[in-house]
Structure formats: C-alpha cells, structure tokens
C-alpha positions as YAML, in Angstrom:
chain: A
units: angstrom
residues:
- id: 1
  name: UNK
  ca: [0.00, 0.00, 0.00]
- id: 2
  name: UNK
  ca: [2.76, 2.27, 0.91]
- id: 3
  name: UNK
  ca: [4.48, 1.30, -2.35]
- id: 4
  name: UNK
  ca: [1.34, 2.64, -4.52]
- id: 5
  name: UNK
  ca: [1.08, 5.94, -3.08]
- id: 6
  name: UNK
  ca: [4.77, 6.59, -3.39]
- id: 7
  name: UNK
  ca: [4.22, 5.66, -7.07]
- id: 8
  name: UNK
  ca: [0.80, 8.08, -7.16]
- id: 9
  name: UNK
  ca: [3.24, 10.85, -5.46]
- id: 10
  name: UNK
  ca: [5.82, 9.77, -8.64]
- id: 11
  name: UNK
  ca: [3.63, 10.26, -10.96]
- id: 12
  name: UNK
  ca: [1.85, 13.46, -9.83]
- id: 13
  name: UNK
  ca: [5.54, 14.69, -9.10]
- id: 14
  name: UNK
  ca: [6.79, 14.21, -12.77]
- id: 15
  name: UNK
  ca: [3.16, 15.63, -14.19]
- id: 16
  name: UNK
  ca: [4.30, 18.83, -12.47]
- id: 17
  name: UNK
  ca: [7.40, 19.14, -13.64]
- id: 18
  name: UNK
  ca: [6.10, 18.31, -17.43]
- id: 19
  name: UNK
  ca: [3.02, 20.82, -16.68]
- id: 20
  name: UNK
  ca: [5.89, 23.23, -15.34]
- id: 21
  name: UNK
  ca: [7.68, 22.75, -18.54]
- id: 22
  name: UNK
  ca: [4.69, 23.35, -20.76]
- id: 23
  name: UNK
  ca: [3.80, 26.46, -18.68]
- id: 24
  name: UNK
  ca: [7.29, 28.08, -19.32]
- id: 25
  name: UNK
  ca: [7.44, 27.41, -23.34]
- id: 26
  name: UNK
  ca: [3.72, 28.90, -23.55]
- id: 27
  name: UNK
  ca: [5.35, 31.70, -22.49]
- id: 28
  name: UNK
  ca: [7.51, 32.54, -24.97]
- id: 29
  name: UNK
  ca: [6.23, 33.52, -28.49]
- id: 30
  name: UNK
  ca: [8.77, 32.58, -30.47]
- id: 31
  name: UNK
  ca: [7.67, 28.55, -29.45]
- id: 32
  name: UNK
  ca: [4.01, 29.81, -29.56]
- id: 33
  name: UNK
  ca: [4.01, 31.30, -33.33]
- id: 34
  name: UNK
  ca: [5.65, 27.88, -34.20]
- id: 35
  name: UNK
  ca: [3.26, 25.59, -32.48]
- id: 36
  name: UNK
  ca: [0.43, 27.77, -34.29]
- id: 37
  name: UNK
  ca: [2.35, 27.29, -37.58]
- id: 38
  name: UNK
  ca: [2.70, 24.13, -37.64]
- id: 39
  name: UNK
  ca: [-1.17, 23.37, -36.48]
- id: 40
  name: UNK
  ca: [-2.55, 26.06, -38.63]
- id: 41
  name: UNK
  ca: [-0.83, 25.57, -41.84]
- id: 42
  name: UNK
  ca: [-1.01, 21.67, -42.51]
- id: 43
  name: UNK
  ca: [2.64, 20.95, -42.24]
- id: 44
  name: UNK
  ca: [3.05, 17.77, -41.21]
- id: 45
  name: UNK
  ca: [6.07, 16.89, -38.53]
- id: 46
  name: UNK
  ca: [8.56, 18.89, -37.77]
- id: 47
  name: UNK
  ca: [11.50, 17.80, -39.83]
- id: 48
  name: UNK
  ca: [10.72, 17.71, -43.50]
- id: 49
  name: UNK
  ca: [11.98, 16.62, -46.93]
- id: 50
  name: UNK
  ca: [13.39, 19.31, -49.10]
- id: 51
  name: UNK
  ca: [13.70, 17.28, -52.09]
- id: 52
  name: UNK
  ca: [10.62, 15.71, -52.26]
- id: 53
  name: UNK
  ca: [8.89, 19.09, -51.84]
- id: 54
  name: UNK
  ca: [11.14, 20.90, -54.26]
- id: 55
  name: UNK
  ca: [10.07, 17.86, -56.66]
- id: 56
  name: UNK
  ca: [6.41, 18.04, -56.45]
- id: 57
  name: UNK
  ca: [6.65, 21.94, -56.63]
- id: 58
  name: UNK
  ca: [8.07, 21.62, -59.90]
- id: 59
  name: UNK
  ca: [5.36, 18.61, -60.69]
- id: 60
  name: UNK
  ca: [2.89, 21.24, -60.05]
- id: 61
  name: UNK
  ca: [3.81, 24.15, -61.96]
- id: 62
  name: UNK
  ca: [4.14, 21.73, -64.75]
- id: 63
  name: UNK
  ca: [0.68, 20.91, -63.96]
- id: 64
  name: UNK
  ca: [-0.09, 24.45, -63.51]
- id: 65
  name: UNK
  ca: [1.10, 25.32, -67.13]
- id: 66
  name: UNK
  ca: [-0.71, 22.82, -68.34]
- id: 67
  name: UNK
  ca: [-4.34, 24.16, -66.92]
- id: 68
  name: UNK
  ca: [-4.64, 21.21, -65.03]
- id: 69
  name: UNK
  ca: [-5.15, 23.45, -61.84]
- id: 70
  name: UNK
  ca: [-6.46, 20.57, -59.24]
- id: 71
  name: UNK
  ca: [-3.90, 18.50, -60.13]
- id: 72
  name: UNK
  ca: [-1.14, 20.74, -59.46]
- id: 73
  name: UNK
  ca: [-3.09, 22.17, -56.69]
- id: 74
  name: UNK
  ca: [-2.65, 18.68, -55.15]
- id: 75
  name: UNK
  ca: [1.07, 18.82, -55.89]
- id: 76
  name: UNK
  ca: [1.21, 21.52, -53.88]
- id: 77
  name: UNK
  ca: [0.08, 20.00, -50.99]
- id: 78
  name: UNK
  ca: [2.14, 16.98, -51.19]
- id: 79
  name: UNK
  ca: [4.87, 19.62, -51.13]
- id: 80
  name: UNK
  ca: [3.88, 21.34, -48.05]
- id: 81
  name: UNK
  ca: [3.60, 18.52, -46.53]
- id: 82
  name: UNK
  ca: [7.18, 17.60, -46.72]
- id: 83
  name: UNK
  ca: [8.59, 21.33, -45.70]
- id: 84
  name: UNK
  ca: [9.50, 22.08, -42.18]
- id: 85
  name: UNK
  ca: [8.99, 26.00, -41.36]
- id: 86
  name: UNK
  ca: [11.18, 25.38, -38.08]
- id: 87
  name: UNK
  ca: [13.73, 27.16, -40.49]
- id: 88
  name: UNK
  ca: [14.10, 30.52, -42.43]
- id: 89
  name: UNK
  ca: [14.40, 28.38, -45.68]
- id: 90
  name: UNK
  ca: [11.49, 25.86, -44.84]
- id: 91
  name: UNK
  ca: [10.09, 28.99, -44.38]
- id: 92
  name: UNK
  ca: [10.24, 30.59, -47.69]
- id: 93
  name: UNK
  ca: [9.80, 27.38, -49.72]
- id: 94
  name: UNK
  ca: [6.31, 27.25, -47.91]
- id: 95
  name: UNK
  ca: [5.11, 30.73, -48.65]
- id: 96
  name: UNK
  ca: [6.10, 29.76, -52.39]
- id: 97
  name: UNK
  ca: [4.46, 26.68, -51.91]
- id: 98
  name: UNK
  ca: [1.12, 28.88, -50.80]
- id: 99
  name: UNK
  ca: [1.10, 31.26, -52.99]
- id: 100
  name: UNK
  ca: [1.21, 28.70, -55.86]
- id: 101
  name: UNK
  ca: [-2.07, 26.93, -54.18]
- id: 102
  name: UNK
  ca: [-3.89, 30.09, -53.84]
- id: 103
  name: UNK
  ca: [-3.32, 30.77, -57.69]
- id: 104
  name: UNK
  ca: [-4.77, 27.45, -58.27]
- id: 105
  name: UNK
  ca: [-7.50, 28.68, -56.04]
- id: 106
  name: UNK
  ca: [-7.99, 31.65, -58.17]
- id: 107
  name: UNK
  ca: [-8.02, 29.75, -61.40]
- id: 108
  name: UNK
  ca: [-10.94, 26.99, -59.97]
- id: 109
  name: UNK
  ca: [-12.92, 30.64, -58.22]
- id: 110
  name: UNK
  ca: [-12.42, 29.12, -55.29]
- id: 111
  name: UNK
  ca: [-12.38, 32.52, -53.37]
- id: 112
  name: UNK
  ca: [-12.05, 31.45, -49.69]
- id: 113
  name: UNK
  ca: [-9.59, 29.34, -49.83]
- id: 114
  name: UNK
  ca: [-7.26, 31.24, -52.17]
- id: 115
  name: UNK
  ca: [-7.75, 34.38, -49.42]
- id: 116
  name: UNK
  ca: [-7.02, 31.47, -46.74]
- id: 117
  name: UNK
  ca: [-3.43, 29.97, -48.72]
- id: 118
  name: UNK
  ca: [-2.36, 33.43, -49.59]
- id: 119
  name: UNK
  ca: [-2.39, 34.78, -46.11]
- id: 120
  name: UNK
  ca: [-0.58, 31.36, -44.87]
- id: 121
  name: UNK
  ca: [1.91, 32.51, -47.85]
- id: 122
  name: UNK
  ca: [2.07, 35.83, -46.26]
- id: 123
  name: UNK
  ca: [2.58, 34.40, -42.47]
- id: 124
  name: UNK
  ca: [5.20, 32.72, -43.95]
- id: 125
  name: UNK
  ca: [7.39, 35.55, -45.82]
- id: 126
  name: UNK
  ca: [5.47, 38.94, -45.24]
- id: 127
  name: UNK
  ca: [7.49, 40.25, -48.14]
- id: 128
  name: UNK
  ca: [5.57, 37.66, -50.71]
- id: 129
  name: UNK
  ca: [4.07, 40.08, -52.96]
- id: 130
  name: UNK
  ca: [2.62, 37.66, -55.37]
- id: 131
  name: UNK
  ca: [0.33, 36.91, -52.25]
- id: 132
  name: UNK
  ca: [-0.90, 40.27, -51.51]
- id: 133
  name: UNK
  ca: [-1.62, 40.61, -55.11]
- id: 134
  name: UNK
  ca: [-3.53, 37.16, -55.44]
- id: 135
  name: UNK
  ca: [-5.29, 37.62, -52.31]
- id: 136
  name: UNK
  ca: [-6.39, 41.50, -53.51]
- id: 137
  name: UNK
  ca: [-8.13, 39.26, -56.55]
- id: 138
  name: UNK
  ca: [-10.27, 36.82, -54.66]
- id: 139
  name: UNK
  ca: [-11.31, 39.64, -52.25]
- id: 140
  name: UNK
  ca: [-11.96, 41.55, -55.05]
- id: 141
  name: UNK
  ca: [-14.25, 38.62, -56.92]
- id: 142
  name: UNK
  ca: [-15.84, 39.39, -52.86]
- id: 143
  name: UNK
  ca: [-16.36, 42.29, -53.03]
- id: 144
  name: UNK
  ca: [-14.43, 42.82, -50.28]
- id: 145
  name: UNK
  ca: [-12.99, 46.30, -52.18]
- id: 146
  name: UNK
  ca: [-11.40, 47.62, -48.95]
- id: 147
  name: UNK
  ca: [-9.15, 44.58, -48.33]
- id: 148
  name: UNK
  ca: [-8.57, 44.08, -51.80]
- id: 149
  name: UNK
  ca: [-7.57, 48.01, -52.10]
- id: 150
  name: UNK
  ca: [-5.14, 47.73, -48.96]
- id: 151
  name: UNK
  ca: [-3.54, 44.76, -50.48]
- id: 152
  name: UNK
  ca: [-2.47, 46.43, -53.79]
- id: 153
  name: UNK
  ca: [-1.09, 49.35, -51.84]
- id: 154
  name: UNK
  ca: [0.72, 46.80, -49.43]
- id: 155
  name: UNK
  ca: [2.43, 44.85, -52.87]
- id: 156
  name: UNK
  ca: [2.85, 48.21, -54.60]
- id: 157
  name: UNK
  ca: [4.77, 49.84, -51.87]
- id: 158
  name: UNK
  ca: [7.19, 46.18, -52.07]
- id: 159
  name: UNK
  ca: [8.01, 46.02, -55.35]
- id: 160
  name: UNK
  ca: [10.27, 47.80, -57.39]
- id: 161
  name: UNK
  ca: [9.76, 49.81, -60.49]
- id: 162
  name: UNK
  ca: [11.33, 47.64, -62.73]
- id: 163
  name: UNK
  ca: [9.32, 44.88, -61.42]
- id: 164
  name: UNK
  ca: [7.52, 43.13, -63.93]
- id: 165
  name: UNK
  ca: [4.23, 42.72, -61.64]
- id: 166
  name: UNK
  ca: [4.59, 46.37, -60.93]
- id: 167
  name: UNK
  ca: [2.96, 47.67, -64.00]
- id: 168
  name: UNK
  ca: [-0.25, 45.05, -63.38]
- id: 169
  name: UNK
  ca: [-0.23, 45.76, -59.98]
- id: 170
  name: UNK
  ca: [-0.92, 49.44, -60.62]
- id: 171
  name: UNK
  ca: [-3.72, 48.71, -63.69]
- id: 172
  name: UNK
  ca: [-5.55, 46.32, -60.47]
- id: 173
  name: UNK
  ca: [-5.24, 49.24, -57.75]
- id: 174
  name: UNK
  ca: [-7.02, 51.71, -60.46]
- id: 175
  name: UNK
  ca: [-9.57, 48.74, -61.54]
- id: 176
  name: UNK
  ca: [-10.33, 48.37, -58.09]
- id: 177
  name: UNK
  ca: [-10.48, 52.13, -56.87]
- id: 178
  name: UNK
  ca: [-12.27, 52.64, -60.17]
- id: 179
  name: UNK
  ca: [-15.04, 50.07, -58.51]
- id: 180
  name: UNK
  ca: [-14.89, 51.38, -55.47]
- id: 181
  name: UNK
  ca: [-16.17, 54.80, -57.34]
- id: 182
  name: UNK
  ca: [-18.98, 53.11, -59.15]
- id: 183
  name: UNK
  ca: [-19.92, 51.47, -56.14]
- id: 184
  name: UNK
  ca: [-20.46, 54.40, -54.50]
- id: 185
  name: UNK
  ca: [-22.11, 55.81, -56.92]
- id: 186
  name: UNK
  ca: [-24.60, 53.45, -57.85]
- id: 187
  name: UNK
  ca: [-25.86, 53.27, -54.37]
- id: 188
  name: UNK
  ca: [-26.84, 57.07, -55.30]
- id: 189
  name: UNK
  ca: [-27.70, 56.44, -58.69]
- id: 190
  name: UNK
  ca: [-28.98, 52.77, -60.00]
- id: 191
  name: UNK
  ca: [-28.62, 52.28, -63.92]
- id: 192
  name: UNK
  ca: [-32.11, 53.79, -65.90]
- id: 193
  name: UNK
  ca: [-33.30, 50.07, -66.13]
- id: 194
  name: UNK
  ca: [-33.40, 49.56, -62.02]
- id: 195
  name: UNK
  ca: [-35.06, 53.23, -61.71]
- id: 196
  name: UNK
  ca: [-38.00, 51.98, -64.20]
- id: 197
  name: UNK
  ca: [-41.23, 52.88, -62.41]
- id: 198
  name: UNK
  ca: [-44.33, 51.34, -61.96]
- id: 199
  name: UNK
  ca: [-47.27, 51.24, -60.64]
- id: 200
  name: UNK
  ca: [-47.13, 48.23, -58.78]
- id: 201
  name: UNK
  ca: [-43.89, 49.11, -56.69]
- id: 202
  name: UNK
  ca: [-41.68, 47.26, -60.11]
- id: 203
  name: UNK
  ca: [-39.21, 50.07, -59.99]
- id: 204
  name: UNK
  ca: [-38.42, 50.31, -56.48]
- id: 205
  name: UNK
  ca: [-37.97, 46.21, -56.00]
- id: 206
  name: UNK
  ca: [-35.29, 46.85, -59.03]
- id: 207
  name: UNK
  ca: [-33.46, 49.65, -57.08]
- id: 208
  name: UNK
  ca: [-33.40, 47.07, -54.16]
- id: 209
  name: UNK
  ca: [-31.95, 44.55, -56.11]
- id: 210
  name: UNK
  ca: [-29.34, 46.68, -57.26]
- id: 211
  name: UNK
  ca: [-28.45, 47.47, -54.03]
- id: 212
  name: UNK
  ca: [-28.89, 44.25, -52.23]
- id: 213
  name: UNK
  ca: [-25.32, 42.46, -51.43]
- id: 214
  name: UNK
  ca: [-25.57, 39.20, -53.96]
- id: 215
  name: UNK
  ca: [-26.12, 41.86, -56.88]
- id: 216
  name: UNK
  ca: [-22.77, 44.01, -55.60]
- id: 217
  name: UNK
  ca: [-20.68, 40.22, -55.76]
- id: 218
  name: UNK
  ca: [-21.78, 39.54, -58.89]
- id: 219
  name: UNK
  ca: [-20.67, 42.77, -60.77]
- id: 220
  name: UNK
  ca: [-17.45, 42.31, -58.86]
- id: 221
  name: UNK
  ca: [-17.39, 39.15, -60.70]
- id: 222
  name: UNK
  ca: [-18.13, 40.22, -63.80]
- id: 223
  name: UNK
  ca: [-15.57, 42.82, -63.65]
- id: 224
  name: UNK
  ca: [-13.08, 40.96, -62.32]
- id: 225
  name: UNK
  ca: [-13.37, 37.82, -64.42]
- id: 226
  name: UNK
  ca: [-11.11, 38.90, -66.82]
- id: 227
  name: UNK
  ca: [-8.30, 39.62, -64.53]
- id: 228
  name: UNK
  ca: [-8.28, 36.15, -63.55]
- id: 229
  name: UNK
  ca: [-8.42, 34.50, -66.97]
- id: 230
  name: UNK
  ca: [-6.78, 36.90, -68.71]
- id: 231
  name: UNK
  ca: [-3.28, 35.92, -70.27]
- id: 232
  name: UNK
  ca: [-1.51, 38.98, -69.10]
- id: 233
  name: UNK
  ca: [-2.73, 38.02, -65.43]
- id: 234
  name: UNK
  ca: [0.26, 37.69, -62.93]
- id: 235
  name: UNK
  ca: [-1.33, 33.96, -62.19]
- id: 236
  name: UNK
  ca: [-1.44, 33.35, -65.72]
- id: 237
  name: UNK
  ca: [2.15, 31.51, -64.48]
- id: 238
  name: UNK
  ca: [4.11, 30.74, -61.56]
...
C-alpha cells in the first residue's frame, strides 16, 4: 500500500514538472508562433523533406502550365507537406508553396480558400508580394474592395519599379479604386433600367436589387473575371 502511493506521489511529481515545462514554453512567443504554424498551416512533422517538396513543386507548376489546376493544386500540398517552417528556408519554400495553391485557387474561383493559402503565404514571408496581389483578386471577386484596395497598396509599396508585376499591380489598384467609385455611386444612382417605375412598386424592387449584397458580388465578378483569366494576369504563371 505504501508502495502505490509513493508511485501516485511519482507520478503526480513528474506531471508537475512536465506541466511546469509546458507552462514556461507557452510563455515565450517565439515557441508559440511555431506551435500555431505548424497546427494552422497543414505541415506535417517537424523535420521535413526538401527534395521531395522541391520535386512536387516543380510537378505542379508543370501541372499548372498545363491548366490542369487541381492537379497541381494537389502537388502543392504533397509539397507542403514535406517542408519544415522550423527554419528561415522551410520557411520561404512554404510561402512559395502557398502562394502557388492560392493561384490554383484563383483559377478553380475558389475565393475562400485562395484568401485562406495566400495569407498562410504571407505568415510565412510577409514580403511575398505575389500573395498580396492574389489575395487582392479573390477579395476583389468578394467584393471585399477595402481589403482588396489595402492589399495592392501593401504589394505596390514592395516592389520595385522595374518589377515586372509592378505595372499590373498598378492597372488592379485603379480597376479596383475605379469600382470602389462606381460602387459608390450606384448606391446614389442605379442604372435607368433599375429606376424603371411602376405602378405596382416594379421600380423600387429593381433599385433594391441593385443594391442588395448578392447583386454588388456579382458585378465584382463580372468585372473581375477577366483579370483572372486573362493571359496577361500575374497567375497566368508561376
């Protein structure tokens, strides 16, 4: 008997210590930005293989070039999988990695989920710009013009003049401030065909769809569609 609740005092004596242990690296940030990293971001173990991810990022661009954007969508996640972002190198490959999966995103209009890869990109190397830029494009197919409009300026003040995305990063800042205008604007003022009137209340159930939130997304879509299957389009490649 004596024997058992020495080994009960044991083991309550070492889940202290652990508890102890846990307690002082939740305190510091450093382990705690990891630990939400790794949990957040699908990266699987902590050590990873550089080689086999540098191998099916290459699959997947080729995949990429070839339209084939689930399949090298997949790739892309057979790569991440395989990086370790417990280095400044895993790091960067992964933000790559991201940003190539949220252009895939883009290409399939899967909005959501290329806003959700291309701010893992941008947890990963804030200085991605490709990111900013492909996450201002799905918030913009949102119409989420705000975000979209402080993501342009955020890639526009990182790049360089001589940059080649600089020039189509400026055209998407005016396309979207240029929205943001008409927006505005047709809250005030709904096209002649919404302001039809009628008798029966016609006119004003137009102006109210004109308004309503679905009808703002879907000119944003319109708008935007070319920008995302356009051949000058930074996602057009890699």
């Amino acid at each position: 008997m004596e024997a058992m609740r020495e080994g009960v005092a044991m083991e309550e004596r070492n889940m202290r210590e652990v508890m102890d242990v846990w307690e002082r690296l939740c305190s510091s940030q450093l382990f705690m930005q990891q630990v939400e990293s790794l949990s957040s971001q699908e990266v699987v173990g902590c050590m990873g293989d550089e080689e086999e991810a540098i191998r099916y990022k290459a699959e997947g661009a080729s995949k990429f070039a070839q339209a084939r954007f689930e399949a090298a969508a997949s790739c892309f996640t057979e790569a991440l999988a395989n990086v370790s972002e417990l280095t400044e190198e895993g790091k960067h490959l992964a933000s790559l990695l991201y940003s190539n999966r949220a252009a895939c995103h883009l290409k399939l209009r899967a909005w959501q989920h290329a806003i959700s890869d291309a701010s893992a990109s941008i947890m990963c190397d804030a200085n991605n710009v490709k990111s900013y830029h492909r996450r201002a494009l799905a918030y913009r197919q949102l119409a989420r013009f705000s975000d979209a409009v402080k993501d342009i300026l955020t890639a526009q003040a990182r790049l360089a003049d001589k940059d080649q995305l600089h020039g189509q990063v400026k055209n998407e800042l005016q396309g979207i401030l240029r929205l943001l205008s008409e927006e505005s604007k047709g809250l005030q003022d709904p096209p002649p065909n919404a302001r039809t009137s009628s008798t029966d209340g016609e006119g004003g159930e137009r102006i109210d769809r004109w308004r309503s939130p679905a009808a703002r997304v879907a000119r944003a879509r319109g708008r935007g569609r070319d920008l995302i299957a356009g051949p000058s389009h930074a996602c057009h490649a890699l």
